[in-house]
N, C-alpha and C positions, 0 to 999 in steps of 0.2 A: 504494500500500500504506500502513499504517497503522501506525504506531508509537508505544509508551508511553514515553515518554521521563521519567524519573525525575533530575533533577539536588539535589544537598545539597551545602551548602558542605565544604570537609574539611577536616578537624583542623587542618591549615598553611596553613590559608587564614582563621582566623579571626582580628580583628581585636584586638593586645594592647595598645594605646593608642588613648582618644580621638580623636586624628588620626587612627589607623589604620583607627579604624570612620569617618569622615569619609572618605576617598580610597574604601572599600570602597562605600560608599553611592552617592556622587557619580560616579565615576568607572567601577563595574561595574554593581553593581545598579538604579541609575537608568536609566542606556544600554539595558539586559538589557531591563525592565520596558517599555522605549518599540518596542526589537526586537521582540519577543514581541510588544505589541499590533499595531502591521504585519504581522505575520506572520500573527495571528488575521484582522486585515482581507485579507488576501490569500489567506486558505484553506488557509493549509500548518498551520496550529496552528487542530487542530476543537475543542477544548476544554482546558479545564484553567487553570494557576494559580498562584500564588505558595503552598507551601504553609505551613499555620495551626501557630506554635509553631517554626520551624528557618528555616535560611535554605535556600531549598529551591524547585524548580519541578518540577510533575507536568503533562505536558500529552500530547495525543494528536496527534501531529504524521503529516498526509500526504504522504509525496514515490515519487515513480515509483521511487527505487533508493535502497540503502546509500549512494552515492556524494553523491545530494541530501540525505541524511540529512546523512552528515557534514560536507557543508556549511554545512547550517542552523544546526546544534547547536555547528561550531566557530566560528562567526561571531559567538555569543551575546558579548558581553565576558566577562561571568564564566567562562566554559568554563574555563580554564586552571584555577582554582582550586574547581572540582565535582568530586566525582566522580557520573560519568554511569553509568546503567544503561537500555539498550534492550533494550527486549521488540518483535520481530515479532508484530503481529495479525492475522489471518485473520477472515471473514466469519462468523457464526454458520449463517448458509447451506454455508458453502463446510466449515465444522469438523463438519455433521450430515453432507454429502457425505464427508467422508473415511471416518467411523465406521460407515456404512450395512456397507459390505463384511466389514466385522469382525461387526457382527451378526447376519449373514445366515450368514457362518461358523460363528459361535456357535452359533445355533438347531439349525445343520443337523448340528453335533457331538453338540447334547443329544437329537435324533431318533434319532442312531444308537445 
């Protein structure tokens, strides 16, 4: 299954001294950045990025369950100080299959 994984740095995780954006770079975001590309060579992360403007990753990451998921995502270094939003994705295939039944109800309400 497919997942949008949406991570930003948050409020108490941003860096209030020079030093502090020093350890936050080196120590999370460097690590993060080198995970993530493994991870893209490996096929669990199909796309996505460091995003433009925020300290931030949007990527579309594949794992067989929740459970591989939260694996993946708490492994990141930076996790602890993101806050994370996953969205479950379905197939455009599999999301016309669901809606077919509701249309076919529809039509047959506007006949009656």
């Amino acid at each position: 299954m497919q997942y949008l994984v949406q991570m930003k740095l948050a409020a108490q995780g941003r860096p209030t001294s020079p030093e502090a954006g020093i350890t936050l770079i080196e120590n999370y975001i460097f690590p993060t950045l080198e995970m993530c590309r493994k991870l893209r060579e490996e096929r669990k992360i199909l796309a996505g990025g460091p995003i433009i403007g925020t300290i931030g990753i949007a990527m579309i990451v594949e794992a067989a369950s929740a459970l591989e998921l939260d694996g993946i995502i708490d492994n990141l270094p930076v996790w602890p100080m993101m806050e994370t939003n996953v969205t479950p994705l379905t197939t455009f295939e599999d999301r016309a299959r669901a809606i077919s039944p509701r249309l076919e109800r529809d039509k047959a309400n506007v006949r009656k």
